[in-house]
VOBA-1610 file (N, C-alpha, C; in pm, whole numbers, padded with zeros to 5 digits, always signed):
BEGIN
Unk+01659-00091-02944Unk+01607+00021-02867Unk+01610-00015-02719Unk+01650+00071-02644Unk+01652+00040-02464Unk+01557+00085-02433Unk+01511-00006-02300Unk+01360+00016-02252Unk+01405+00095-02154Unk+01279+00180-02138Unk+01285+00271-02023Unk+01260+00216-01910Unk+01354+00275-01812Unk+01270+00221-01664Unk+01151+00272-01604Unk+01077+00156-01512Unk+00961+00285-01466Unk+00970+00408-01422Unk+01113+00441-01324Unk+01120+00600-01327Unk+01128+00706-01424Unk+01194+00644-01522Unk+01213+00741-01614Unk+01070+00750-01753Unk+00975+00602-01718Unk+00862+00615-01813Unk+00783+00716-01710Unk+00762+00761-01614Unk+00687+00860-01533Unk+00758+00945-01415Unk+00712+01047-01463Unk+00827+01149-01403Unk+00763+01209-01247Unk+00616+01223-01262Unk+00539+01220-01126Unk+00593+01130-01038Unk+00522+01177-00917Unk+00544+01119-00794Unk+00480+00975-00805Unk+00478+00888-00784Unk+00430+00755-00724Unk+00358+00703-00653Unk+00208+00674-00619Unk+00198+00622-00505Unk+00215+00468-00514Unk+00268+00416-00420Unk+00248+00285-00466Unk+00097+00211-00334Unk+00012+00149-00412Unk-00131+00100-00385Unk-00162-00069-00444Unk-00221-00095-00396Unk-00316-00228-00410Unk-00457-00241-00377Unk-00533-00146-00411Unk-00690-00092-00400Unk-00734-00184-00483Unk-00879-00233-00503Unk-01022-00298-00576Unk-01025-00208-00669Unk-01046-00217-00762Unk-01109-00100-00853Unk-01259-00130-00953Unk-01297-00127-00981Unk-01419-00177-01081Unk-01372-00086-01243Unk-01378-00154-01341Unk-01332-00091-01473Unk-01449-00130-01613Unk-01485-00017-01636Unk-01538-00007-01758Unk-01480-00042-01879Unk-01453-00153-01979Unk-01414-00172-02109Unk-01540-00154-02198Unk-01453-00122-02306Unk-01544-00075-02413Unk-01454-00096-02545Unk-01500-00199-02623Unk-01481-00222-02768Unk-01553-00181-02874Unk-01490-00156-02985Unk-01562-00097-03113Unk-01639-00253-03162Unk-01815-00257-03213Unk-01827-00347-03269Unk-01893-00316-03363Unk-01935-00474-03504Unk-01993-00359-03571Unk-02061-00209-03608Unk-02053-00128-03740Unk-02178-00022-03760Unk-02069+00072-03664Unk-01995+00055-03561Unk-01946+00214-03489Unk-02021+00167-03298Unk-02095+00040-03302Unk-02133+00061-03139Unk-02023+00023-03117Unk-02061+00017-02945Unk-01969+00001-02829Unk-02033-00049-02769Unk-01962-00203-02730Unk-01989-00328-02638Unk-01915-00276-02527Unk-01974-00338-02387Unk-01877-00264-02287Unk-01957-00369-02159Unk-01803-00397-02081Unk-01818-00522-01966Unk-01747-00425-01854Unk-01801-00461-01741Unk-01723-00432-01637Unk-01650-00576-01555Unk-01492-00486-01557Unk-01409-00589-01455Unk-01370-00567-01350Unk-01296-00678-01255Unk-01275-00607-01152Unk-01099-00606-01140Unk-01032-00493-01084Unk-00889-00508-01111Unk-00801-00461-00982Unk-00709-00454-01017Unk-00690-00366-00861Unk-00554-00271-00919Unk-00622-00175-00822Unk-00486-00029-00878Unk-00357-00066-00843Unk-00320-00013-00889Unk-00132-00088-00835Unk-00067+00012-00783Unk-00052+00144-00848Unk-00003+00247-00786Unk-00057+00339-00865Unk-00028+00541-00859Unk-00137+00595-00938Unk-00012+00710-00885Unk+00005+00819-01050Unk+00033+00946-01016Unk-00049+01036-01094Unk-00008+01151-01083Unk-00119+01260-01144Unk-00097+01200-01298Unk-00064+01204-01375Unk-00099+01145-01533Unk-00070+00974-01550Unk-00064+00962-01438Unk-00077+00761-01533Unk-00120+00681-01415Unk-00157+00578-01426Unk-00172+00443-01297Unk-00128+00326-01401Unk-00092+00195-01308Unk-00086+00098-01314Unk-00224+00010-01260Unk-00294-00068-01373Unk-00356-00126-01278Unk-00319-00314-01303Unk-00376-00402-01288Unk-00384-00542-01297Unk-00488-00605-01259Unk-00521-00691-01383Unk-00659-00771-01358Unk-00588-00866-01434Unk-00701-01012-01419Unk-00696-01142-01465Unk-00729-01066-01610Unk-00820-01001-01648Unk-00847-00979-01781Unk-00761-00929-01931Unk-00751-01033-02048Unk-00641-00945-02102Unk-00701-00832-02169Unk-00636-00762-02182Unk-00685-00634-02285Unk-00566-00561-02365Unk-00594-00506-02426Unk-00484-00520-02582Unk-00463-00344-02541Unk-00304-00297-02584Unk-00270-00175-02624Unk-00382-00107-02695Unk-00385+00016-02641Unk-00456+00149-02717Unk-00592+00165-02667Unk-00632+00067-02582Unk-00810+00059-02542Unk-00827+00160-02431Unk-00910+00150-02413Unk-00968+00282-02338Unk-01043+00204-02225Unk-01050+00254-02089Unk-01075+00182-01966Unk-01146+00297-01900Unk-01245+00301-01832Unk-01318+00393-01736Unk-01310+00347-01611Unk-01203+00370-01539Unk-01200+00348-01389Unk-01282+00388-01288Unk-01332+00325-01167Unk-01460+00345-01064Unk-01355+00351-00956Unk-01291+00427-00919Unk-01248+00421-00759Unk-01357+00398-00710Unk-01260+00307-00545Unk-01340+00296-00424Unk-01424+00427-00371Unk-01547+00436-00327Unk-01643+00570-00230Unk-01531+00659-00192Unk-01425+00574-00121Unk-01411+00676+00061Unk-01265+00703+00000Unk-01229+00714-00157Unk-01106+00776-00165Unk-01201+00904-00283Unk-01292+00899-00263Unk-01388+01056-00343Unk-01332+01082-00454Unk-01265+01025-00520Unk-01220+01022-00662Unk-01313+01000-00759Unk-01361+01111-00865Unk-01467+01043-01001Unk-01377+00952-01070Unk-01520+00860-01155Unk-01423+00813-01236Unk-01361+00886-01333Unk-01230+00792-01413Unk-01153+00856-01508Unk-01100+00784-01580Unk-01073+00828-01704Unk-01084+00743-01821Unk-00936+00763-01812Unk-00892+00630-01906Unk-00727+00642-01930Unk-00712+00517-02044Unk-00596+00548-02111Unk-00566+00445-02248Unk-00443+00355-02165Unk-00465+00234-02245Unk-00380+00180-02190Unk-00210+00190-02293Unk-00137+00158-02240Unk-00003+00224-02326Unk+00111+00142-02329Unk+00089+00021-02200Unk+00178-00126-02180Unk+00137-00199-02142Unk+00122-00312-02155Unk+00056-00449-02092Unk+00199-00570-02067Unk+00213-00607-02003Unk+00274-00708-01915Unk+00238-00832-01870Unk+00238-00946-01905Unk+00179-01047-01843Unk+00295-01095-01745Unk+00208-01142-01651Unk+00246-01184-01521Unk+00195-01335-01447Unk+00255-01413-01435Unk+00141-01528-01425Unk-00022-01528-01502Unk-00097-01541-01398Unk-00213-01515-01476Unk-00287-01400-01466Unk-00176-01275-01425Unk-00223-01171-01415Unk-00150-01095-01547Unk-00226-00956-01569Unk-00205-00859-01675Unk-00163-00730-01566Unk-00087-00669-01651Unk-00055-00551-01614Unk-00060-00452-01656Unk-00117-00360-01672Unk-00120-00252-01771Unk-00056-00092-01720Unk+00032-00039-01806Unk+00043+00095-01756Unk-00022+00217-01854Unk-00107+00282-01742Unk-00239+00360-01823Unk-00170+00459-01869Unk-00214+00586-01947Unk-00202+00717-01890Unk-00346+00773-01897Unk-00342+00874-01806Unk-00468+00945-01797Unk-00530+01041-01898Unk-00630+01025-01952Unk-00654+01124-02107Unk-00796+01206-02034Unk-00750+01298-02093Unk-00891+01421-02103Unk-00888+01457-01994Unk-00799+01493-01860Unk-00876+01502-01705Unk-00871+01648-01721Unk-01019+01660-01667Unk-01052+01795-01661Unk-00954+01875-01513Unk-00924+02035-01511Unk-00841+02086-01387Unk-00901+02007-01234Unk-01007+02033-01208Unk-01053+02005-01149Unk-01042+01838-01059Unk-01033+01714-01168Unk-01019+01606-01146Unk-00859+01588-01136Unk-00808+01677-01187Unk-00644+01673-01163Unk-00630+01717-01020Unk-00678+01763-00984Unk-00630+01887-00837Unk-00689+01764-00748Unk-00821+01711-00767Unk-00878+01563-00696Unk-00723+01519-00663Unk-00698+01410-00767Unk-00610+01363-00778Unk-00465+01349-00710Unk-00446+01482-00740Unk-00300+01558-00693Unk-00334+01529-00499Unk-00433+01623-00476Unk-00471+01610-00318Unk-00486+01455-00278Unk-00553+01362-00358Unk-00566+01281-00307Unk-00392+01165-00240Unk-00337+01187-00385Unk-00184+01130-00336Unk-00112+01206-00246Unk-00134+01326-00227Unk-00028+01378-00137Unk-00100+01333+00014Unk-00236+01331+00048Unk-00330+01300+00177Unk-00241+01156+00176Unk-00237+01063+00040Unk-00213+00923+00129Unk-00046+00910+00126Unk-00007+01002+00094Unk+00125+00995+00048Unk+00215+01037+00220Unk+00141+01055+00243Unk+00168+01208+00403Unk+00122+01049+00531Unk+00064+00969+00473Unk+00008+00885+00595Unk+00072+00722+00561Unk+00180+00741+00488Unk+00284+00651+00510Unk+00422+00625+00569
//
């Protein structure tokens, strides 16, 4: 099977970034709870349905991540599955996609890349 390239795994626009991010994990543990750590990672780049992010932390296909943007980019957080992981030295790479975003957090979103997209 041939791997896709990143252009053709995401058809959106691109931003490409290196932001802090703070990330919510959350594992199934016994009984049905949910254990849950926060890490710290940094965004890599971000379009309207997916981001890249990378942290020291590994984390396995299919998990679910609650991202904290930085204040002063006014972004809520937003949840996204992860869908590729990459190791990189002793870094991880993951390429998200974005699940459940309400219109509203999409249009965030959308405005927000085109504002930083316009000031490069």
């Amino acid at each position: 099977m041939q791997q896709q390239s990143d252009s053709e795994r995401r058809k959106k626009t691109r931003l490409p970034l290196n932001i802090p991010i703070m990330m919510s994990i959350y594992q199934w543990e016994q009984e049905g709870s949910f254990a849950g750590q926060s890490v710290t990672g940094y965004l890599m780049d971000l379009s309207e349905d997916g981001i890249q992010l990378e942290t020291q932390m590994p984390l396995a296909q299919d998990m679910f991540v609650i991202i904290h943007f930085l204040q002063e980019s006014e972004l809520p957080p937003m949840t996204a599955r992860i869908i590729r992981v990459e190791k990189n030295k002793d870094m991880f790479k993951y390429g998200c996609m974005l699940s459940a975003l309400p219109l509203y957090q999409h249009l965030q979103l959308k405005e927000y890349i085109e504002r930083k997209s316009s000031h490069e």
